[in-house]
Every structure is written in C-alpha cells, then in structure tokens.
Backbone bond lengths (Angstrom), bond angles and torsions (degrees), N, CA, C in turn:
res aa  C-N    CA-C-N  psi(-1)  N-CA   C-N-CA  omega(-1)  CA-C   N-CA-C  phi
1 X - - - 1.445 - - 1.528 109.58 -
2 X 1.715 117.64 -114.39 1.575 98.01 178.10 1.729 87.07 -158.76
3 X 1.361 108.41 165.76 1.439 125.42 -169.24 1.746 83.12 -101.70
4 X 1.185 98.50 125.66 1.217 116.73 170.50 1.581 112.82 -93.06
5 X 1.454 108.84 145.70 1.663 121.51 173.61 1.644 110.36 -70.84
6 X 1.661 116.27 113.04 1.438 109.91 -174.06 1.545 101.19 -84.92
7 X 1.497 107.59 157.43 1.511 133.97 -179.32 1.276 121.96 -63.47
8 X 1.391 146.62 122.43 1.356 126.60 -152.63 1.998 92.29 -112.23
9 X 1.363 101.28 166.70 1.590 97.97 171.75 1.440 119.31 -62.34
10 X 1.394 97.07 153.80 1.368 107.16 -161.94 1.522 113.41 112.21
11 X 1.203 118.03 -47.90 2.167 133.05 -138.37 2.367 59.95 -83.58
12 X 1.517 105.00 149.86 1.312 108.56 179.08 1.205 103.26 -82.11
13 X 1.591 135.65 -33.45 1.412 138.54 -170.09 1.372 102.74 -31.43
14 X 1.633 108.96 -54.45 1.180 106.59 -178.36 1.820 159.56 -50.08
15 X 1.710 71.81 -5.61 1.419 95.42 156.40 1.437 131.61 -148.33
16 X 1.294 86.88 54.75 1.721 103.51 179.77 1.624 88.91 -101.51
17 X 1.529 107.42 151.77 1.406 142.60 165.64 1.594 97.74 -74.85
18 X 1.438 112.08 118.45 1.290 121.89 -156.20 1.826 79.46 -76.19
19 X 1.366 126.61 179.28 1.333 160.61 114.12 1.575 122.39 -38.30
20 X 1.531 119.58 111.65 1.638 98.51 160.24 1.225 128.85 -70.75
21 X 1.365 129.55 166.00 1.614 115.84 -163.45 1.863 68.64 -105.69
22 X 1.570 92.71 156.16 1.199 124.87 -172.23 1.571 121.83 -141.60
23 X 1.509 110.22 -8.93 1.454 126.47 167.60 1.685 100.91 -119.55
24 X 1.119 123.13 138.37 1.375 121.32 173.81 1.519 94.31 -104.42
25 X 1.507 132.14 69.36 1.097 111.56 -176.99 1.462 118.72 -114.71
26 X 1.777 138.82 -135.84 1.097 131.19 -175.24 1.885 113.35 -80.57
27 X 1.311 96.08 -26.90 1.761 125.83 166.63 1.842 81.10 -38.04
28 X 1.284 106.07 -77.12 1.813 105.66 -131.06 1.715 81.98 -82.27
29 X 1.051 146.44 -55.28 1.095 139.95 179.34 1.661 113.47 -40.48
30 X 1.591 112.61 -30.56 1.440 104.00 168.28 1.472 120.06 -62.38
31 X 1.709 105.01 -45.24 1.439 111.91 -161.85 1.824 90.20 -80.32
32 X 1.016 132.67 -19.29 1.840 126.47 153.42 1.427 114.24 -20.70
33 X 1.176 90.37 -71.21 1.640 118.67 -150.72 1.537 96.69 -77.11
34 X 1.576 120.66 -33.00 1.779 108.32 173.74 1.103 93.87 -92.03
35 X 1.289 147.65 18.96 2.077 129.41 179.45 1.820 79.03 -106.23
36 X 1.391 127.80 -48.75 1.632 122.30 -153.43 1.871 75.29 -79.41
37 X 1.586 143.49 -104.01 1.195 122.35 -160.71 1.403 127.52 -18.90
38 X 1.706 124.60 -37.91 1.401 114.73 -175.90 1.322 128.89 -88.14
39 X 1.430 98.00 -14.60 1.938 113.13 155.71 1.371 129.06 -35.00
40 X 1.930 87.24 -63.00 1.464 114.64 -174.07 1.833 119.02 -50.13
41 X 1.281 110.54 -8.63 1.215 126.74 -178.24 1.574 95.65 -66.66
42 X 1.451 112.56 118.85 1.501 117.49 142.75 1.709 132.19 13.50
43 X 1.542 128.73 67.76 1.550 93.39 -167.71 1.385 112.66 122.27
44 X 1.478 101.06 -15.23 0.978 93.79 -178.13 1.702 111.57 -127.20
45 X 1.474 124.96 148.86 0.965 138.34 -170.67 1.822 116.68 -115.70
46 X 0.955 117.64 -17.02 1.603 136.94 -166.68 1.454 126.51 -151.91
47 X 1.210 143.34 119.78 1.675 126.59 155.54 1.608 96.64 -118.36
48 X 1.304 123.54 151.97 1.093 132.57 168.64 1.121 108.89 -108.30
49 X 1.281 140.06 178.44 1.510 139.99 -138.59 1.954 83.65 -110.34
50 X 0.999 124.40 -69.86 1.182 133.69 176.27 1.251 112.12 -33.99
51 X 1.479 131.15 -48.76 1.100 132.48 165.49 1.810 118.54 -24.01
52 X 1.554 101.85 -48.90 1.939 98.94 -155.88 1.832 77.51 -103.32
53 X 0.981 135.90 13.80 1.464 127.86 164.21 1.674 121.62 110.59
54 X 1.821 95.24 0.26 1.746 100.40 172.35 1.592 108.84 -85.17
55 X 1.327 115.68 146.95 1.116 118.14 136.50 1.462 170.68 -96.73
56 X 1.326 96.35 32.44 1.886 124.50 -177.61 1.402 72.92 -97.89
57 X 1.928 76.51 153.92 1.436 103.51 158.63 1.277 126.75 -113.52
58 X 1.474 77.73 110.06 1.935 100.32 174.10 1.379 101.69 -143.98
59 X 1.478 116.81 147.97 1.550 129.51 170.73 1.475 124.14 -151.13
60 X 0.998 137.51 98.27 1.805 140.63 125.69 1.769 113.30 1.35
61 X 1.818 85.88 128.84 1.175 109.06 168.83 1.320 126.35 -123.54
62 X 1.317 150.43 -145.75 1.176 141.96 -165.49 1.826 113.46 138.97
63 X 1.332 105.22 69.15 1.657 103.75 -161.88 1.702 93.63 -131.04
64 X 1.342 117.37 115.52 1.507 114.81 177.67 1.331 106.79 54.90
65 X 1.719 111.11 57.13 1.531 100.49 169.80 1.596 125.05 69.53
66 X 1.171 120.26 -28.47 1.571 139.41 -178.43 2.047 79.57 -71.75
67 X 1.440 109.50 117.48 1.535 95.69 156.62 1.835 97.05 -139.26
68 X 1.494 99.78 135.82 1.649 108.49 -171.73 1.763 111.06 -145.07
69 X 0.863 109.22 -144.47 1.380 124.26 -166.04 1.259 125.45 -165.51
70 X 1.101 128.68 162.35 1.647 140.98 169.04 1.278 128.84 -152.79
71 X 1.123 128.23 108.61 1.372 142.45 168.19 1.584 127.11 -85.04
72 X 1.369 102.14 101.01 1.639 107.87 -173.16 1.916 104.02 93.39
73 X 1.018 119.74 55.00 1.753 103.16 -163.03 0.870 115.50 -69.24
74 X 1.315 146.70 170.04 1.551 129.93 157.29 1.610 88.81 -146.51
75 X 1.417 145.87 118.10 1.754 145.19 110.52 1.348 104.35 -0.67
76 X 1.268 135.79 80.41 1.591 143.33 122.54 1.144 128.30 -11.05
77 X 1.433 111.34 -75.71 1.788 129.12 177.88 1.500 101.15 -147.07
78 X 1.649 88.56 161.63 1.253 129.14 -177.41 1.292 117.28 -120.34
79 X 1.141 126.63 163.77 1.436 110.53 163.94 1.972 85.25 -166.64
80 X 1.883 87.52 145.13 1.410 92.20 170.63 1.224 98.28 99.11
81 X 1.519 106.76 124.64 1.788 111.05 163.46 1.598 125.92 -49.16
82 X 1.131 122.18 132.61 1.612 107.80 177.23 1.203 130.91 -56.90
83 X 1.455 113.77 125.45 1.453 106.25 -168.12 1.582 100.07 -105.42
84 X 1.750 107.01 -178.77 1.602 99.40 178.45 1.580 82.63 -115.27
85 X 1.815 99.53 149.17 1.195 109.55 168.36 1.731 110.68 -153.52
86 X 0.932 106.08 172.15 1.589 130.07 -173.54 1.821 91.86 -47.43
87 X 1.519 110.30 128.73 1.720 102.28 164.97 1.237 103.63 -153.32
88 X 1.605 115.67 162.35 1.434 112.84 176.84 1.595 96.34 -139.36
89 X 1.374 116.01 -152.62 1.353 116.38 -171.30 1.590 94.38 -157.42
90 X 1.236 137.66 121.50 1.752 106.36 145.76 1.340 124.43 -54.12
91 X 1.061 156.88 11.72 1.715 155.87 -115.70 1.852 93.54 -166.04
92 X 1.641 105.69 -19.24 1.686 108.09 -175.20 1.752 83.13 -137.32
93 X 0.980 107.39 69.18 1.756 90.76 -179.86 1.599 108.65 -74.03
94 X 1.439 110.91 155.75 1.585 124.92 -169.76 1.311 123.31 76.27
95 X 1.338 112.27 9.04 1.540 107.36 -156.85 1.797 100.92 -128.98
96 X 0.980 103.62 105.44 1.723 108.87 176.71 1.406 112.55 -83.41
97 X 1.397 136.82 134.07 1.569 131.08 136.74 1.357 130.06 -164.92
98 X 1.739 94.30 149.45 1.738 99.39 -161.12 1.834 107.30 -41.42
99 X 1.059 90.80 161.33 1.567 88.57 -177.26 1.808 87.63 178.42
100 X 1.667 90.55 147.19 1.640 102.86 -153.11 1.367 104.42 -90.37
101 X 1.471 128.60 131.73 1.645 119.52 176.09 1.607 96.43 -132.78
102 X 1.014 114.00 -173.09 1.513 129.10 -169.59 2.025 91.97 -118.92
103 X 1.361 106.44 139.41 1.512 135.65 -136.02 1.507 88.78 -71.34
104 X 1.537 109.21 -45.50 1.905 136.63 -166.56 1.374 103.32 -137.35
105 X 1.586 118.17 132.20 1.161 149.50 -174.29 1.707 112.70 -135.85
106 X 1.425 106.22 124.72 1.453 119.48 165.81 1.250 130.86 -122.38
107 X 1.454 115.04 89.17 1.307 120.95 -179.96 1.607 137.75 -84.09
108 X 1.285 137.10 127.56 1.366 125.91 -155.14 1.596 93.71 -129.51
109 X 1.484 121.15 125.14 1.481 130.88 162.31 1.624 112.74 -157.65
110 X 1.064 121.53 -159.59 1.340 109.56 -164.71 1.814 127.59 -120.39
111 X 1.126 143.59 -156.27 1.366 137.22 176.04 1.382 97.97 -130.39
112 X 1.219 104.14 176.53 2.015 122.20 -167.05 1.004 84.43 -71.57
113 X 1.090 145.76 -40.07 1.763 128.76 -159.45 1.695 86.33 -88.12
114 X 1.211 145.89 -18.80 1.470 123.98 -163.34 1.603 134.08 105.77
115 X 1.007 102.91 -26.89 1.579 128.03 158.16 1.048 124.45 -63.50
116 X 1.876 116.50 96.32 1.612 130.26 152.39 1.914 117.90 -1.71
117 X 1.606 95.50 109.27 1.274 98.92 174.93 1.577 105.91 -115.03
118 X 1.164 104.75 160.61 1.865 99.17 165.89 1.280 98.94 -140.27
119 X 1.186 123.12 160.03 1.636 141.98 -172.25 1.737 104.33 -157.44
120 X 0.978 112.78 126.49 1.484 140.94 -167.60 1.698 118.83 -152.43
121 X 1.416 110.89 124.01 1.270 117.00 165.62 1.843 112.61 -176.36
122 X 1.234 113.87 -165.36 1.178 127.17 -161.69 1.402 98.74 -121.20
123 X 1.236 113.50 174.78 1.200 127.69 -164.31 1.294 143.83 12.42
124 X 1.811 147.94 -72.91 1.023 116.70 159.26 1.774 117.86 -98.08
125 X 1.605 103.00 24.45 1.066 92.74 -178.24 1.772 104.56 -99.14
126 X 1.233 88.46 -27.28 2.139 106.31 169.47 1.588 102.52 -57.66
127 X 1.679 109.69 -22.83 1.512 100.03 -151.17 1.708 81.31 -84.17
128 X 1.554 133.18 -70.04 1.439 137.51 152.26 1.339 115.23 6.92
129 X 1.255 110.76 -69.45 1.611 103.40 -173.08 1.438 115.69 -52.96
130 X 1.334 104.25 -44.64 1.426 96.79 -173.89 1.904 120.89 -76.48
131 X 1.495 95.49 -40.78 1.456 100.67 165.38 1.753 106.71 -46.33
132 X 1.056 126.05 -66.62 1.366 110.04 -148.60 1.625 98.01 -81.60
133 X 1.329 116.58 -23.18 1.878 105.34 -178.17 1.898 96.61 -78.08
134 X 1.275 130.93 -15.02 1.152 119.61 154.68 1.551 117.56 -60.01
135 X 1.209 120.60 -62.25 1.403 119.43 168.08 1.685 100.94 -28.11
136 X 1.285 129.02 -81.94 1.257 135.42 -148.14 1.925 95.28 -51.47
137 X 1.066 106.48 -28.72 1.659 110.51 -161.03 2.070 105.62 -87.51
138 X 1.528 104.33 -11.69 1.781 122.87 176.68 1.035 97.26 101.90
139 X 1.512 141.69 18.75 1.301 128.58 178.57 1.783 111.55 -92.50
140 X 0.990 117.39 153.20 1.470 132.76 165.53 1.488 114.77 -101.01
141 X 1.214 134.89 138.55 1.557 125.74 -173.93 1.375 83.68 -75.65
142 X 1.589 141.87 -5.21 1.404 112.26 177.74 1.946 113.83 -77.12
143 X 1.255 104.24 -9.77 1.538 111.73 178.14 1.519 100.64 -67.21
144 X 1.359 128.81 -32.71 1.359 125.96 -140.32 1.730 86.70 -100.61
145 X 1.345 126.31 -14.75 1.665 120.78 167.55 1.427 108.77 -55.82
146 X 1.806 87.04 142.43 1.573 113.08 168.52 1.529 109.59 -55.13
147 X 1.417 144.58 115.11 0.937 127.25 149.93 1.585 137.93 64.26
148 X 1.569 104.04 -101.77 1.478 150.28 -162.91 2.001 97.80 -80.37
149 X 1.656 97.36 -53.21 1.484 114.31 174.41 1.981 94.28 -61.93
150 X 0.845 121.31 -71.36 1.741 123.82 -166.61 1.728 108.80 -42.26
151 X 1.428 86.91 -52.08 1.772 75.90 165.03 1.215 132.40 -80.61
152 X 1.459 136.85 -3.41 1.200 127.60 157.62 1.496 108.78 -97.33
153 X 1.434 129.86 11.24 1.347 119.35 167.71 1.339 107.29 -83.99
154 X 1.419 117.58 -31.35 1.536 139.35 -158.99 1.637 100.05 -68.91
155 X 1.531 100.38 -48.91 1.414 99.75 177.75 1.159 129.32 -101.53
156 X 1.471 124.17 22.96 1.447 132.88 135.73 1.568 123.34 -86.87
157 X 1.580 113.20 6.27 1.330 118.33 -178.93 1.500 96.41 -106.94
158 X 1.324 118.04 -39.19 1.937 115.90 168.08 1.289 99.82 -47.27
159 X 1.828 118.33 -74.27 1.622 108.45 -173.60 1.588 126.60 -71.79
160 X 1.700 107.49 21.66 1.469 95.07 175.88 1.836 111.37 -76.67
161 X 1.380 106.88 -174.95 1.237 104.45 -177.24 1.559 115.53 -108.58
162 X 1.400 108.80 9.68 1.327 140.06 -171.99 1.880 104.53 -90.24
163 X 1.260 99.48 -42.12 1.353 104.67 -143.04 1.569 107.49 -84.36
C-alpha cells in the first residue's frame, strides 16, 4: 500500500479520541496495510492510526522484528511498577524523554477479518502498547511527563525546527 506522512504536534488529530471501527471492511483493511508499511520505516516502533490522519482505532507495531497490528486495542494488564525510560514519538521527532511505563503490557483487540488478537510482552514492546493505545485515546507521551520534564520538553518543541 503506501507509507503515509505522520502528523506532527500541534496538527489537532492528535488529540482526538479515536473512533471504534465497527465495519471490518475494505476501508479498515486499507488503513491496515498503510499503518503495517509505515511502521516498517527505519526507527520506528509504533504508528497510531491518528498519527497519518485516520481516526479509528487501529495501530502498527514493529518491535524486534515482531511487526503486527491491532484493531480496537484496549491495555488489559500491566505488570510491574512504573519505571522511567528512554521515549520518543514520531509526532515530536528528535526529542527523547524519560517517561514512566509499566515493565509488561497485555493488549487484546482484533484483526481485519474480526478475530480476537492478543499481544503481550516486556519491554519495548510493553513500552509500544501503551504509547500507541495512548495515541488512539489523544494522548501524547508528552502528557505522561513528570512535571519539571514537560516543561523542558515543551521548550525544545517551541525551539524545534519542526514545530
């Protein structure tokens, strides 16, 4: 299909409350097939549907070769105190910061045909799930900064050259 151009902060999509998909039809199977191609890009670990300008919730992964999908996601369980770790965004490109996730993540939503999927793992694939079903929900992992961190992310996103 085609790698779609992701949405940078600011664009409002980005924090719209996605839509559940409710037709599994040739529609959502298109926007499939450009979230799994625009993943595959170098660097990248996640696109959320909102990201390339849809609003259903569906999102692409791509963590250690594992590359999949989710339709309708929902975070189940957690496990593990939240730790802070290394994060980025495509949507904030260049911009790293710790930001707290839970260690293991189990997410359950479905495939184009309709059929219950689950996806579960540890580390940056726990870190993914939650990043991109935040996306689907209008969040930015920059909401999820401590404080002290939000304001100096904020003001490397004024002086980016992006922004």
């Amino acid at each position: 299909m085609t790698v779609r151009p992701i949405r940078l902060f600011g664009d409002p999509v980005l924090k719209t409350v996605c839509d559940p998909v409710v037709e599994f039809d040739e529609g959502v199977r298109s926007l499939v097939a450009d979230l799994v191609d625009s993943v595959q890009l170098p660097g990248r670990a996640g696109v959320a549907a909102n990201q390339i300008g849809a609003t259903l919730r569906v999102f692409s992964y791509n963590v250690d070769g594992q590359i999949g999908y989710l339709i309708n996601p929902e975070v189940v369980e957690v496990r593990g105190e939240k730790e802070l770790v290394g994060e980025g965004c495509l949507s904030v490109p260049g911009l790293w910061f710790e930001t707290a996730r839970h260690p293991w993540a189990r997410a359950v939503g479905y495939d184009v045909d309709g059929n219950e999927v689950e996806v579960e793992g540890d580390g940056v694939l726990a870190q993914a799930l939650q990043h991109e079903t935040d996306h689907l929900n209008g969040f930015l992992y920059l909401d999820r900064l401590e404080k002290e961190t939000r304001r100096e992310a904020m003001k490397q996103v004024r002086e980016s050259d992006w922004f």
